[in-house]
C-alpha positions in Angstrom: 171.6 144.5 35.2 168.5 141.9 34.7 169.3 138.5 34.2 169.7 137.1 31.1 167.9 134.1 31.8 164.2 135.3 34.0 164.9 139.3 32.3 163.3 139.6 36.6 165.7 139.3 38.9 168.9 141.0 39.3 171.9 139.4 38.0 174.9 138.9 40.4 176.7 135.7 38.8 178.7 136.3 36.1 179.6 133.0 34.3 182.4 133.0 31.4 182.2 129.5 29.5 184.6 129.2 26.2 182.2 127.3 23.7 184.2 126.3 20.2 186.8 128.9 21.1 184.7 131.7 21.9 183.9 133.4 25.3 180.3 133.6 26.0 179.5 135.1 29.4 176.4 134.8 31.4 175.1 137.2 33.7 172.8 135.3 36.3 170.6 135.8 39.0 171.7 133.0 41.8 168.4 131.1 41.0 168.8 131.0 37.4 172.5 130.0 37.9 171.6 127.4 40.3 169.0 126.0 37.9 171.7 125.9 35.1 175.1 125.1 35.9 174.2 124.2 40.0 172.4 120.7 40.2 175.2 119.7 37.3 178.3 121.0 39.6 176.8 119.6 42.9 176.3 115.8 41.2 180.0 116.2 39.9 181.3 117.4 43.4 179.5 114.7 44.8 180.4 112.4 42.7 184.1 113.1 43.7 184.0 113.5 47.3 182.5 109.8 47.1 185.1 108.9 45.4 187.9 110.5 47.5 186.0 109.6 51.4 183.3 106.8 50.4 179.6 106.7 50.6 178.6 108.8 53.3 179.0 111.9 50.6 176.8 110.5 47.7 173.8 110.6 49.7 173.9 114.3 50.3 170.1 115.6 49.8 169.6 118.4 48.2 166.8 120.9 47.8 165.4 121.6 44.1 164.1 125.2 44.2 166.9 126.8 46.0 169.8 124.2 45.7 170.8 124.1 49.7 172.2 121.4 50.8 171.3 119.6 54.4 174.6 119.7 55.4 174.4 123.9 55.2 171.6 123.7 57.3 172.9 121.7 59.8 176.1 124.4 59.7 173.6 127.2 59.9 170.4 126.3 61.3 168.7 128.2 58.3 166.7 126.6 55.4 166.5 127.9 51.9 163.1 128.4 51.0 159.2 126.8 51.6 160.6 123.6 49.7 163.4 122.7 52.1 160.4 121.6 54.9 158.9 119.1 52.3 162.8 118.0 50.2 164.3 117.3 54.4 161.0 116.6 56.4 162.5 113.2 57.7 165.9 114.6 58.9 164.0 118.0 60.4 161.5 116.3 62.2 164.5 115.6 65.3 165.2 119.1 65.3 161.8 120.3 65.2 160.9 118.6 68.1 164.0 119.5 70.4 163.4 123.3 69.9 159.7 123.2 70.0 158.7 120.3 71.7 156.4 118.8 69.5 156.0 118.0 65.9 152.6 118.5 65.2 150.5 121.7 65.4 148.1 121.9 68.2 146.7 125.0 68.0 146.2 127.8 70.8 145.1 127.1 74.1 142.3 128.7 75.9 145.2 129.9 78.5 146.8 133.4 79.9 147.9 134.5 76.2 144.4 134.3 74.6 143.7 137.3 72.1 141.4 139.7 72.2 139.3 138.6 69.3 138.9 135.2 70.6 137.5 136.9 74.0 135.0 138.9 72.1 134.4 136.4 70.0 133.6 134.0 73.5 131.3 137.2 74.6 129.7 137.0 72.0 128.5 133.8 71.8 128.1 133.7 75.3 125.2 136.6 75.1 123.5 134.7 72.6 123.1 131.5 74.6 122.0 134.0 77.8 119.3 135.2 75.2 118.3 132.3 74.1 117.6 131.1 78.1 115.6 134.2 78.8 113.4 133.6 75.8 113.0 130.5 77.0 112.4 131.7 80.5 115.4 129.6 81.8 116.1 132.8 84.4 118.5 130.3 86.3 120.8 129.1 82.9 120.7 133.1 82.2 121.8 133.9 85.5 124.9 131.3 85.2 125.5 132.5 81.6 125.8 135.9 83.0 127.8 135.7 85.6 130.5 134.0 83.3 130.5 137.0 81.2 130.9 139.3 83.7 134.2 136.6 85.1 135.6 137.1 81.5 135.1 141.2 81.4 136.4 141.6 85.2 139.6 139.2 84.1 141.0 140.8 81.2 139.3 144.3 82.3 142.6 145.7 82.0 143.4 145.2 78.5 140.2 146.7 76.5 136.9 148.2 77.2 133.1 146.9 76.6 
């Protein structure tokens, strides 16, 4: 069954509400049900706990688009969706930087795990600089230029073929 809500997703959350004395069920996908009666039940849970063990429940962040709260993260290690990075960025940023060492992307290094494209790609460009010195009639440059290509072809000779 299609939710009732989207009509795209399928609808696992049956809801049963008695409005003026009649029942009136809804049958949900867990986004559409999060979006309706979630963010509602969440500030009243919170709300309670507060009230029942003080402030350090109220401040429980929450993510908009899939409704996960930090505290399920930090039971699971697993975020919601795309949003979660952006709604917890603060609190991840500890985390992110004890499993992977850094919090900022470098990029790839030039080291033993460079692809084969970027090889090609180095070949390449290294056959038009050797070109360029011969036109020139730079024999020398060529001759360096050269033998740097052949360094790069007899290391990773074992991979792929020229």
């Amino acid at each position: 069954m299609l939710c009732q809500n989207c009509k795209k997703r399928e609808a696992t959350v049956n809801h049963l509400e008695i409005i003026n004395g009649k029942a009136c069920a809804f049958h949900l996908c867990p986004m559409c049900a999060n979006e309706m009666f979630g963010g509602f039940e969440r500030e009243v849970e919170n709300a309670v706990f507060s009230g029942l063990f003080g402030d350090e429940m109220r401040g429980e962040t929450v993510c908009p688009a899939c409704g996960l709260a930090f505290s399920e993260y930090e039971r699971t290690g697993l975020l919601g969706c795309p949003s979660c990075y952006d709604v917890f960025n603060e609190r991840l940023l500890p985390y992110i930087a004890r499993i992977q060492g850094k919090t900022v992307h470098v990029g790839k290094s030039g080291g033993v795990n460079t692809s084969e494209h970027d090889l090609r790609l180095k070949l390449t460009s290294l056959q038009k600089d050797m070109e360029r010195a011969l036109s020139r009639g730079d024999y020398k440059e060529a001759g360096r230029i050269n033998e740097q290509m052949n360094a790069l072809k007899k290391r990773n000779s074992g991979g792929w073929r020229w």
